[in-house]
C-alpha positions, 0 to 999 in steps of 0.5 A: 414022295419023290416028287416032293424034292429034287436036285437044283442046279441054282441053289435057293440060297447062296452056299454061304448063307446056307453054311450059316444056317446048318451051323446055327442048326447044329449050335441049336441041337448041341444042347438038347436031344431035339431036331431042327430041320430048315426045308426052303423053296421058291413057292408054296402049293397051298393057301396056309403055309402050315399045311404046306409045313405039315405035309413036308414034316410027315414026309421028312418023317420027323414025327418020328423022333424018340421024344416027338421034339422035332421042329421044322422051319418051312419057307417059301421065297417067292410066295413070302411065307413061312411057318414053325410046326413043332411036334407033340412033344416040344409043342406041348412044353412051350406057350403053344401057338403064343410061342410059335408065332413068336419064332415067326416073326423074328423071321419075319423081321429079318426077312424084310430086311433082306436077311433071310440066312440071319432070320432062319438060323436066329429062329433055329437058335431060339428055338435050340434054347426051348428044346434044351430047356425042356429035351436036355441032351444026354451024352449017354443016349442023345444021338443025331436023329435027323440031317442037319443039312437043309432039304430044297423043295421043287 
């Protein structure tokens, strides 16, 4: 697992734009007990970007969320993919693959424009709604299970 992050001295992302994606990440969880997580990087090691999302997802271990509601946004910047794996819990509640794919291709569209920051946290955002449709948050016992900040791939 050490290998799989490291420090950049040139961030992938301007710190603005990075800025507005941790924001749209933390509006997205305020109303709901699932997480978000964005890992951006320059190229993908594998053919589907999906693997790539699975390995990275066991690693940041977010399969270990209380309710299994989890989500990470997977891009690689240079390789132009990207992928959405959410976890059992929330994968389950929403139209399956039909909704995913969805989520993607609002990004999809912001990214041809050049408008990678405004395509990822629009995604997050949409995707904070399903999670407080089906994982209201619960003042009681709701905490923060998992950084909000995005982790950069090598």
């Amino acid at each position: 697992m050490f290998g799989l992050f490291k420090n950049k001295k040139k961030a992938l992302l301007p710190e603005a734009e990075q800025q507005k994606v941790v924001e749209a990440i933390k509006a997205a969880e305020q109303n709901t007990s699932g997480e978000i997580r964005v890992f951006i990087e320059s190229r993908c090691s594998y053919v589907d970007p999906m693997d790539r999302a699975r390995e990275v997802f066991f690693s940041l271990k977010m399969d270990k969320t209380e309710n299994h509601n989890g989500v990470l946004i997977y891009v690689a910047l240079v390789d132009h993919q990207l992928a959405i794996l959410g976890d059992e819990g929330i994968y389950r509640k929403t139209d399956g693959d039909q909704y995913w794919q969805h989520e993607v291709q609002i990004m999809r569209a912001h990214f041809q424009k050049g408008q990678i920051a405004d395509g990822i946290a629009a995604c997050a955002l949409d995707i904070g709604k399903a999670l407080s449709q089906h994982f209201p948050f619960n003042k009681d016992c709701d905490k923060n299970e998992l950084p909000d900040e995005i982790v950069f791939g090598v």
